[in-house]
C-alpha positions in Angstrom: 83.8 129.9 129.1 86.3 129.6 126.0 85.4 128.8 123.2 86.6 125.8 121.4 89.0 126.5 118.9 87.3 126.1 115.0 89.1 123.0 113.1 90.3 124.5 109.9 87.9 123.7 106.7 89.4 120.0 105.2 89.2 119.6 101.5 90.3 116.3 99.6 89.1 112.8 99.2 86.4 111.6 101.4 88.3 109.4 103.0 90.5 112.1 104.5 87.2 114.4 105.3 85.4 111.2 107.2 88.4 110.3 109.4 88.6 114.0 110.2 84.6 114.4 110.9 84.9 111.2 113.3 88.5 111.7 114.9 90.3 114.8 116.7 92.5 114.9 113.8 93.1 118.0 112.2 94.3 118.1 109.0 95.2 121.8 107.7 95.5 122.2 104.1 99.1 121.8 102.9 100.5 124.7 101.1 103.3 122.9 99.4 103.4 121.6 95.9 103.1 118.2 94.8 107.2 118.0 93.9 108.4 119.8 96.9 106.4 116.8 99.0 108.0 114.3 96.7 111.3 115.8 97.4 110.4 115.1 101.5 109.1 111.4 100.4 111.4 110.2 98.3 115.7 109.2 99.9 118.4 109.5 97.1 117.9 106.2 95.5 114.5 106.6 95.1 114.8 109.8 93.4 117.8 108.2 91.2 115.6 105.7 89.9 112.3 108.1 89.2 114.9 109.9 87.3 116.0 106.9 85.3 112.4 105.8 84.7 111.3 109.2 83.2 114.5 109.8 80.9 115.9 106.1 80.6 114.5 103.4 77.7 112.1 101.7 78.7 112.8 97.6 79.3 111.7 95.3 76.9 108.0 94.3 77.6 107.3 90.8 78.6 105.5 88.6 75.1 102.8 86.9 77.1 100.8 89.4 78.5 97.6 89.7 77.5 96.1 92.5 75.3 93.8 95.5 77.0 90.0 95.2 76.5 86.8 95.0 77.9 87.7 91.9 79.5 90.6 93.7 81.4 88.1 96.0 82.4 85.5 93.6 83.6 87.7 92.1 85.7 88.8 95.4 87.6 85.2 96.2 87.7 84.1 92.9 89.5 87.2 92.9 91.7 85.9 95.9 93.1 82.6 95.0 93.3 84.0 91.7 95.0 85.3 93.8 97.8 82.6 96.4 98.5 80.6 93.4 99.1 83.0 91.8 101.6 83.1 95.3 103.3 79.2 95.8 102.9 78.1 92.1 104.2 81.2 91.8 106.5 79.3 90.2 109.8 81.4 92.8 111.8 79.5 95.2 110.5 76.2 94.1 110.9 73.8 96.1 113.4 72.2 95.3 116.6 68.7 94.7 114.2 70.4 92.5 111.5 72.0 90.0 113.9 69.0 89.4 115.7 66.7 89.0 112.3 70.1 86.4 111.5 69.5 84.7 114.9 73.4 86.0 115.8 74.4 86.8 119.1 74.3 90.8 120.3 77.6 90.5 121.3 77.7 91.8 124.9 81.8 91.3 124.1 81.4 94.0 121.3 81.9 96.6 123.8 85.6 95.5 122.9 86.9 97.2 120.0 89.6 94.1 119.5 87.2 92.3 117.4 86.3 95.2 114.9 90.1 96.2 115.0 90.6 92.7 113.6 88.2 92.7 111.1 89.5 96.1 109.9 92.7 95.2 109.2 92.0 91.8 107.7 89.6 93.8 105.2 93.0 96.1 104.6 95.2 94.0 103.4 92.9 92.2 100.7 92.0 95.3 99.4 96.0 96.1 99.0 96.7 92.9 97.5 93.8 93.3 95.0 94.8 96.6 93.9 98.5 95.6 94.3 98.1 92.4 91.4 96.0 94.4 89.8 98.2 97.7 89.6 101.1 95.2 88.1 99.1 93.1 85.5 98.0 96.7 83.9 101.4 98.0 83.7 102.3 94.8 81.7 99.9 95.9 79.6 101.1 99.5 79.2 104.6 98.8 78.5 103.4 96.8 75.7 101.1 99.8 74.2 103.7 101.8 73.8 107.1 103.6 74.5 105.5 106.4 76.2 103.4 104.1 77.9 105.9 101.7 78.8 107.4 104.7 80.6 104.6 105.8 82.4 104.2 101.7 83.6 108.1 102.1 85.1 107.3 105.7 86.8 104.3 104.6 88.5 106.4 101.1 89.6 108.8 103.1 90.9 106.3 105.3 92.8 104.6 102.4 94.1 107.4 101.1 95.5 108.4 104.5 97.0 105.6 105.7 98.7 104.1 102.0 99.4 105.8 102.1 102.9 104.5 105.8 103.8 101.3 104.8 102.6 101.1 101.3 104.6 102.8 103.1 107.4 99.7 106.6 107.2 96.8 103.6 106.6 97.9 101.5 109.2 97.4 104.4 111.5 93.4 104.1 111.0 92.6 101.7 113.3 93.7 103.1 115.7 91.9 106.5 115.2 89.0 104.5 115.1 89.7 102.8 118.4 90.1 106.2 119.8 86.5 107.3 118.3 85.0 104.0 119.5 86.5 104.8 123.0 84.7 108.1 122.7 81.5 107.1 121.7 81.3 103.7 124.5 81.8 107.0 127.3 79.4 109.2 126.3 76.7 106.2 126.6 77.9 104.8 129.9 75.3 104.2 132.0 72.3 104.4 129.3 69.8 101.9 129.0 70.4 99.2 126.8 68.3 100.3 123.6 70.9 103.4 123.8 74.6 101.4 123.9 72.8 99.6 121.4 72.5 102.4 119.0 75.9 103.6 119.9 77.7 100.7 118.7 75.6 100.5 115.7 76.4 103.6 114.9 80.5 103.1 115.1 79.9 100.0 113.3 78.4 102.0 110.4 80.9 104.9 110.5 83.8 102.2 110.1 82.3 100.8 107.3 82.2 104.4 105.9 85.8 104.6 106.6 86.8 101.3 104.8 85.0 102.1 101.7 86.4 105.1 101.4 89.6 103.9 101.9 89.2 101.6 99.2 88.4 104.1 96.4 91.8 106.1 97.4 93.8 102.9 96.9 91.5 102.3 93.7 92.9 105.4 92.2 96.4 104.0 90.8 94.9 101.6 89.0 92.0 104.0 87.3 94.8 105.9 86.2 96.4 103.3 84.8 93.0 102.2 83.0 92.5 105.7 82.3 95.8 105.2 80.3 95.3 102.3 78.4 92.0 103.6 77.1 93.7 106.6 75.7 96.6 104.5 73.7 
């Protein structure tokens, strides 16, 4: 018998190492360097206005923004916190043990992955429009610290709205991996007793979880930088 080929070794954000563990994804390690990918990533215009952002003056900063503190920094923390709870308490999420202690249905329709899809998405885009106001309001803050960081607050807006649409267009591909391992993991059960699909399904539901989590701390890390930043100035 021949043997199955050996998936190359995947290093990079756990997000990226998860949705390779659980999917038949492979994802070899990219020899390229971060500007010849950019150069791939970004059309003519895009690359026109990078250009103008690093080498141009920056714009006039708005006067009513509010000053960087610990208050700027308490509210990123808890809007974080806000939506690892949402992911961690989400009732899609929940497993065979917990909805029964809750008095929930066991959802003999969960074998449908429609449901979870839903939920997965829904989960997406607030975490994209949390990061996304919060990504802005810090950059009204940088470009008030400083030239340099005024700069740095029209590079990263102009990256943001580059690579926004490869990113929305590579993230939105996740559900559907997952609906893929879900598929996977409802055939190799078929036909078990009921304790068994039971475990299964608890066991997706915990893996997507996983999945969404780690999603969020990748679209976290724009606006760590940009904290990261404003403690330094």
């Amino acid at each position: 018998m021949q043997a199955a080929p050996l998936r190359s070794t995947v290093r990079g954000p756990a997000f990226i190492r998860l949705l390779t563990r659980l999917t038949d994804v492979d994802a070899p390690q990219s020899g390229a360097s971060l500007p010849d990918r950019l150069s791939h990533w970004l059309d003519w215009k895009q690359a026109i206005a990078l250009s103008t952002a690093l080498d141009g003056t920056p714009a006039e900063p708005a006067d009513d923004v509010p000053a960087f503190g610990e208050s700027v920094e308490d509210e990123c923390l808890r809007s974080r916190d806000a939506l690892v709870h949402a992911i961690t308490t989400d009732r899609a999420f929940l497993t065979s043990a917990q909805r029964q202690a809750q008095g929930m249905p066991t959802l003999d329709a969960a074998n449908d992955y429609a449901p979870l899809r839903q939920r997965y998405i829904a989960l997406q885009r607030k975490i994209q429009a949390t990061t996304g106001s919060l990504r802005g309001n810090l950059r009204d803050m940088l470009a008030q610290a400083s030239p340099e960081l005024a700069r740095l607050a029209e590079v990263d807006a102009v990256m943001e709205m580059a690579l926004s649409p490869r990113e929305q267009s590579l993230l939105g591909k996740v559900p559907t991996l997952l609906g893929e391992y879900f598929d996977g993991l409802r055939q190799r059960t078929q036909g078990s007793l009921a304790d068994a699909s039971a475990l299964w399904l608890d066991v997706f539901r915990k893996d997507m979880q996983s999945v969404l989590l780690a999603e969020l701390d990748v679209r976290f890390q724009p606006v760590e930088g940009l904290l990261a930043a404003l403690r330094a100035s």
